[in-house]
C-alpha positions as CSV (number, residue, x, y, z in Angstrom):
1,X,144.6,128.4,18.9
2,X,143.1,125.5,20.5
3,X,142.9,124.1,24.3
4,X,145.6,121.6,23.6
5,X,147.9,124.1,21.8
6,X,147.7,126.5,24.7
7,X,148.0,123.5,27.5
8,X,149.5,120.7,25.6
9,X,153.0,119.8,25.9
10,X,154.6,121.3,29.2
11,X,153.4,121.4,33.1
12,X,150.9,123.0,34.6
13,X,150.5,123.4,38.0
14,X,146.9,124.7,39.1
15,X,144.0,125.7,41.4
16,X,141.0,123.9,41.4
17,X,137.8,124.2,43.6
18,X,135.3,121.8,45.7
19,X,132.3,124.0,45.6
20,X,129.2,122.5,47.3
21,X,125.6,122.9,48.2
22,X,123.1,120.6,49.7
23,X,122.2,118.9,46.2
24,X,126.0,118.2,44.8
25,X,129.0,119.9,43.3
26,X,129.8,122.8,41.0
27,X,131.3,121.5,37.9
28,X,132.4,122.4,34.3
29,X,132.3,120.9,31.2
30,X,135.0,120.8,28.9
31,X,134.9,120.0,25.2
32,X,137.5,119.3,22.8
33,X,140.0,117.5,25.3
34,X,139.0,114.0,24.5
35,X,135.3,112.9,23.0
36,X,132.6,113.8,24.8
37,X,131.9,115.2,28.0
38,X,134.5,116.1,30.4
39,X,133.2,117.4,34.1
40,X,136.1,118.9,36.3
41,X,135.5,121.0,39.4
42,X,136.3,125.3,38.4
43,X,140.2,126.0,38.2
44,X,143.0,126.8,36.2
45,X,146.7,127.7,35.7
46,X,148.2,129.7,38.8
47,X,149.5,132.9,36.8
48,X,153.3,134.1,38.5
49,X,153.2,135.6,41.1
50,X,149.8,134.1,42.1
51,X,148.9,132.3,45.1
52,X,146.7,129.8,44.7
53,X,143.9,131.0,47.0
54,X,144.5,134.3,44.7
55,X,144.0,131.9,41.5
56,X,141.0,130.2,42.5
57,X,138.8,133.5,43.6
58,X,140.2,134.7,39.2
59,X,139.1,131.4,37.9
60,X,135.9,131.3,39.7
61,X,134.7,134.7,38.4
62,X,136.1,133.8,35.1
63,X,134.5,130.3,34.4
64,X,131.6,130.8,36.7
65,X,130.6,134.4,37.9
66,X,130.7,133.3,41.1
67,X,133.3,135.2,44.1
68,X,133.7,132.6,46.0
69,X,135.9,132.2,49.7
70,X,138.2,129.9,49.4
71,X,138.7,127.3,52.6
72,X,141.0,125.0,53.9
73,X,143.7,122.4,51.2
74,X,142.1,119.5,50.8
75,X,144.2,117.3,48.6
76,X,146.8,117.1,45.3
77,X,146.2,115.1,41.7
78,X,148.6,114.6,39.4
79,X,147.5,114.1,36.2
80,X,149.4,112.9,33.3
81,X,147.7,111.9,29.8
82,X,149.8,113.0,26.4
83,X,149.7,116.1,26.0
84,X,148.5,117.2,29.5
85,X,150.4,117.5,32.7
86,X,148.8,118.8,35.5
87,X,149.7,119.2,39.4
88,X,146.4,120.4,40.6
89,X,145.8,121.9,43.9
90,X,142.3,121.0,45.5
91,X,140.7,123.7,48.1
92,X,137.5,124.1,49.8
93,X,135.0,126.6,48.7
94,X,133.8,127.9,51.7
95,X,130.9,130.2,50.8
96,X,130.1,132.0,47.6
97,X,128.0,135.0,46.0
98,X,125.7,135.2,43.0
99,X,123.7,132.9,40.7
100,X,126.7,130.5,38.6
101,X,126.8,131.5,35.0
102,X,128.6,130.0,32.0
103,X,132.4,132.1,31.6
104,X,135.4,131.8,29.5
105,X,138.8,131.3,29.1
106,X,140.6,134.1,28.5
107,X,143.8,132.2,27.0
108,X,141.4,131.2,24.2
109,X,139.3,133.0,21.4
110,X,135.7,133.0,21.5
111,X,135.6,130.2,18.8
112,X,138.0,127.8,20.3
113,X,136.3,128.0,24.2
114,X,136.2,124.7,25.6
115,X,134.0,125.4,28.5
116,X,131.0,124.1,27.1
117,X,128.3,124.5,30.3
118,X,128.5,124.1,34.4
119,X,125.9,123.1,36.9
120,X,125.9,121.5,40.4
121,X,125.7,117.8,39.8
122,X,123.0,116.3,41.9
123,X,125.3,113.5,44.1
124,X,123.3,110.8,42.3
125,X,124.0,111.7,38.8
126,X,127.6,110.7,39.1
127,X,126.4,106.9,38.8
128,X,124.7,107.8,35.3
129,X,127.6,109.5,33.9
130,X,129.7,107.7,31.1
131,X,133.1,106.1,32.2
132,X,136.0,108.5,31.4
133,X,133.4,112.1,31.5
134,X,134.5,113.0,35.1
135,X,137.7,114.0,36.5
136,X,139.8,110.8,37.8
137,X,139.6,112.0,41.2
138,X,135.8,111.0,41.7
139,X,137.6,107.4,41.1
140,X,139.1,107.4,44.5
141,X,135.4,107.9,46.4
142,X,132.8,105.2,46.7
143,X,130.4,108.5,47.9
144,X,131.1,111.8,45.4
145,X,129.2,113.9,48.8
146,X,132.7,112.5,50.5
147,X,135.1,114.2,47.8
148,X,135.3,117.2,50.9
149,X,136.9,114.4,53.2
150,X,139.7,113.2,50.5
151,X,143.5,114.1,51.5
152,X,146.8,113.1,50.1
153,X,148.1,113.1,46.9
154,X,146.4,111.1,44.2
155,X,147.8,110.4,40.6
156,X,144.8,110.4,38.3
């Protein structure tokens, strides 16, 4: 079972994180959503029952091996693009422990993962990077260091 047949066709509402140091920002790779490279800040689906601090502090040890704290809300996307629907919930990592390493996806078999790598993207790599391989939010900020002082509700 592949990405899109496990988050395809029905809504998602989810947890992502703004995780920081003084070079740039944590992010993951996905394959096999669209071609090529896909970088989204660490998060996933909030699980019932779940708050979304609770969610974020899961997906972070998950996809990165990192435990993180998790801060202040800093703002909501929508994102619609057949056969993904997503309300994502953006929060402030405050601080985190350990060295980031490459996780998983638990909803998925070990040959279908679509976490392909992560790193912290130096700030000035976002101008180098292809249209359409970052997550729309970076669209809204002339400065990628200023995603931290984005709020509202964005439909990406």
């Amino acid at each position: 079972m592949n990405a899109l047949d496990v988050y395809g066709n029905r809504l998602r509402m989810r947890a992502c994180g703004i995780c920081t140091n003084e070079t740039g920002i944590l992010l993951i790779n996905h394959g096999g959503l669209h071609d090529g490279d896909f970088w989204s800040p660490p998060g996933g689906g909030i699980e019932f029952g779940e708050t979304a601090e609770m969610c974020l502090v899961r997906e972070f040890r998950e996809e990165t091996s990192l435990e993180v704290n998790v801060g202040k809300f800093l703002f909501a996307c929508e994102f619609i693009k057949q056969p993904l629907h997503a309300i994502e919930l953006f929060f402030e990592i405050d601080s985190y422990a350990g060295n980031p390493s490459l996780g998983i996806d638990p909803e998925l078999e070990n040959a279908d993962q679509f976490i392909k790598s992560l790193k912290f993207m130096r700030w000035e790599e976002f101008t180098s990077c292809p249209s359409g391989s970052l997550h729309g939010i970076f669209n809204f900020l002339d400065i990628p260091s200023e995603i931290k002082n984005l709020t509202g509700y964005f439909k990406v």
